[in-house]
N, C-alpha and C positions, 0 to 999 in steps of 0.2 A: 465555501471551500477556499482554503488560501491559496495566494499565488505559489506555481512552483520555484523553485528557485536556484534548486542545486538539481536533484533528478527527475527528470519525467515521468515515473512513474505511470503518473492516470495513461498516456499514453502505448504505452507494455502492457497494462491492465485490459484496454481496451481491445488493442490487438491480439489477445491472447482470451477475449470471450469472458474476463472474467465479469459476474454480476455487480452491478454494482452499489448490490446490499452486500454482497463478500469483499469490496473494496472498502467501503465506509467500517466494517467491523475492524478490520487489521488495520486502519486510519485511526479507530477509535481505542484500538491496543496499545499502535506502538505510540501515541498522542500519552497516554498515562504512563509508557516507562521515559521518554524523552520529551518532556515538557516545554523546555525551554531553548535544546538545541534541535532548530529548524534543519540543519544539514546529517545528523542523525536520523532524525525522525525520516526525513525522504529517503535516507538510503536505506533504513530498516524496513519498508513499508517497499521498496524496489526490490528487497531481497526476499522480502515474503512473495511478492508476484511472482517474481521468477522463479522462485522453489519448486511451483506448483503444487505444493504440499493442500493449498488450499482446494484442487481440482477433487481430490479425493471426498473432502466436506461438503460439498456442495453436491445436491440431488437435483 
């Protein structure tokens, strides 16, 4: 796992109960649209936590 750098994400993730096999898949998403920008990639991956949209997927 890389250093954080811009958002803390993992920790909203944590707080919020998510698993963190549903953390690494939306890691392993927005990693393929934003490859190379580290400050995208953190806040895309912040905004999927907080969506919660992922609460619905998860059983």
């Amino acid at each position: 796992m890389e250093k954080i750098e811009f958002f803390d994400y993992q920790k909203l993730a944590k707080k919020m109960n998510m698993p963190n096999v549903t953390l690494k898949k939306i890691e392993k998403e927005v990693k393929e649209e934003f490859p190379k920008d580290k400050m995208m990639y953190e806040l895309h991956v912040l905004r999927a936590v907080r969506s919660k949209y992922w609460k619905k997927r998860v059983k």
